[in-house]
N, C-alpha and C positions, 0 to 999 in steps of 0.2 A: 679440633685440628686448626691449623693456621697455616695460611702462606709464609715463609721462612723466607729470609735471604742473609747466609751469615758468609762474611769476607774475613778473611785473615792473612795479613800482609807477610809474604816471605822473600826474604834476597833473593830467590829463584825463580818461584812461581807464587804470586798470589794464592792464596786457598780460596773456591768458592762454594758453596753446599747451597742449595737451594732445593725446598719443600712446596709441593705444589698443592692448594686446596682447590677456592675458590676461584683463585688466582696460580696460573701456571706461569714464574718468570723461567727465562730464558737465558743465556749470558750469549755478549755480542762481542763482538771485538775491541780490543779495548788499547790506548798507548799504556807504556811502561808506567806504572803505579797507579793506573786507572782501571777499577774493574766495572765493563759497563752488563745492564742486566737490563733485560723486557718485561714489563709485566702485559698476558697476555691470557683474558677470562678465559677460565676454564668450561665455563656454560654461561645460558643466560644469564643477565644482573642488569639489573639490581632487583630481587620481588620480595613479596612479603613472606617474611619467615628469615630471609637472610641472613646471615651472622658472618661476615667479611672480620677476619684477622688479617692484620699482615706483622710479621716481626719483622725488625731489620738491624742485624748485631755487627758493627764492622769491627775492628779489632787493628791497632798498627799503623804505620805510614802509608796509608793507600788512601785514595779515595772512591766510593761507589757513587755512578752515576745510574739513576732508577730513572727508564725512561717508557712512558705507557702506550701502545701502541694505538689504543683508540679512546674516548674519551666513556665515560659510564652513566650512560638513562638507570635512573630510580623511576621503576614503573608505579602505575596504580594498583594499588592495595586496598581496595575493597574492605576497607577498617584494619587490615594489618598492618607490618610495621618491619623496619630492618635495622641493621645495625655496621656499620663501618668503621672497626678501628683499628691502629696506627699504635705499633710501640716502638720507638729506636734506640738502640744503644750502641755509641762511641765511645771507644776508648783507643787511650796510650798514639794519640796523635792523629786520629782516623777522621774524615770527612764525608760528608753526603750532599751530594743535589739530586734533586725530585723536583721536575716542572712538571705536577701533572697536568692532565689533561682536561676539561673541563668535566663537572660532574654535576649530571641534570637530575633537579627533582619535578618531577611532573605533576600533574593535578592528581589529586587524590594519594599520592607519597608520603608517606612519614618513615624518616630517616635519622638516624641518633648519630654523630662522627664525633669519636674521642683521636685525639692525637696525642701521644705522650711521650717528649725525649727525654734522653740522659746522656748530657757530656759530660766526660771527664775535660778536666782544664788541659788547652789546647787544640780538642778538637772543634769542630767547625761544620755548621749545618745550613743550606740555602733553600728554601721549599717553595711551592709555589703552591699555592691552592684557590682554585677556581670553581666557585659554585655561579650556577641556574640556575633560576628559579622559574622552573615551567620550559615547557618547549616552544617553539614559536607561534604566539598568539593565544597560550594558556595564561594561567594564573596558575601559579606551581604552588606543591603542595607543601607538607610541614616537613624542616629542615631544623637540628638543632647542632650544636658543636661544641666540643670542651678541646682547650688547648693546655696542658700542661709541659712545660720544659726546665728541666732542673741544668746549671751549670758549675760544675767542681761541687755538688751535692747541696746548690742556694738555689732555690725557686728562681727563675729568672722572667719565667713568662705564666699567666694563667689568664684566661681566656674564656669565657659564654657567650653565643651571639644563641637569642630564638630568633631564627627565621620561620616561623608559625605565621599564617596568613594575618591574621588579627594582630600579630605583634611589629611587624617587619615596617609597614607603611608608613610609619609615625616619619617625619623630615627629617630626625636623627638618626637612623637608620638603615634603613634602603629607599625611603619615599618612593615614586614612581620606577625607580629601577627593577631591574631583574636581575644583574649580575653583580658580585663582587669578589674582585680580584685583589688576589692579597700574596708578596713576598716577603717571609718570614726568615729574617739571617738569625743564626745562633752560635755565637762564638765571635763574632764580626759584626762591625756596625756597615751599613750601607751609607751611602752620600749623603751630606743634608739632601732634602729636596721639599718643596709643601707636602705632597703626599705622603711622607715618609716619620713614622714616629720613632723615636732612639730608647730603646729599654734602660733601665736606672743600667743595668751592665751590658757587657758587650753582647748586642744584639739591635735588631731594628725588624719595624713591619711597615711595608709600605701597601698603599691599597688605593685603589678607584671603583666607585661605584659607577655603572653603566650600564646601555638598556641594551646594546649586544658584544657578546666578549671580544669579539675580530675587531672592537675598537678602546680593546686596552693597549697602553703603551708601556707596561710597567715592565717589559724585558726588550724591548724594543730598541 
């Protein structure tokens, strides 16, 4: 099973379907061509054994705004292990922003997060993603992540970071940090700026490493 959220833009009335797993979204109110939706856990999360899907299919001239209502603690796992992943699919003009929330791994966590989009050319994707590492005053646990984003069917982005304790600390990395904050455009480039790197095609990622997230600036 998977959390679903598919949109389908109509001159009348937007279409929205929503599948609730792990995660139960919600739809909120929204202006004309905007369909907004809550993601809101279904039960506790994040523990060992987990398996978090989320789908997200929009379809059309609309855009879906995915907004989380609280942020997600990855508990201790006691040698287990969870899994977090992320497929989107845009097509025939369709857009998404997702600022989540922050998503803590704590001491003793091991967490796997794939993200994987697909635009068709035209559409347009803004993401935000915010990781932890530990709760305040831990040494957070093991954290991995794959990014993949195809545009008009060309690779446009691919991505690994190990946040594994042993791996993270090195100065090119996360050195003394804990947090890293990272906005991901796909379809659009963002500003120059120093934090900000420009994909060979349209897209950019911008990021700040920092030791708590209430002092990033990167939407500010």
């Amino acid at each position: 099973m998977s959390t679903r959220i598919e949109v389908v833009a109509d001159p009348v009335r937007d279409r929205c379907l929503l599948t609730t797993d792990h995660l139960s979204p919600r739809q909120l109110p929204g202006a004309a061509g905007v369909v907004r939706v809550a993601l809101v856990a279904a039960g506790a999360l994040l523990l060992a054994g987990d398996d978090v899907r989320i789908e997200i299919a929009v379809s059309g001239a609309v855009r879906l705004e995915i907004v989380e209502t609280a942020g997600t603690v990855a508990y201790g796992m006691r040698g287990g292990s969870a899994r977090w992943d992320v497929d989107i699919r845009l097509t025939d003009g369709a857009s998404l922003q997702w600022y989540a929330e922050p998503f803590v791994v704590s001491a003793g966590a091991d967490v796997t997060r794939t993200t994987t989009a697909r635009l068709d050319a035209g559409c347009t994707a803004h993401l935000r993603e915010s990781l932890v590492l530990g709760r305040h005053g831990e040494t957070g646990g093991t954290l991995r992540t794959s990014t993949r984003a195809w545009l008009a069917d060309e690779l446009l982005l691919a991505e690994d970071l190990d946040l594994a304790p042993e791996a993270r600390t090195g100065w090119a990395v996360m050195g003394a940090n804990r947090c890293l904050d990272t906005v991901t455009t796909l379809g659009f480039r963002l500003p120059e700026a120093p934090q900000t790197l420009q994909l060979e095609r349209p897209g950019s990622i911008a990021r700040q490493l920092i030791h708590e997230q209430h002092l990033s600036t990167l939407l500010s």
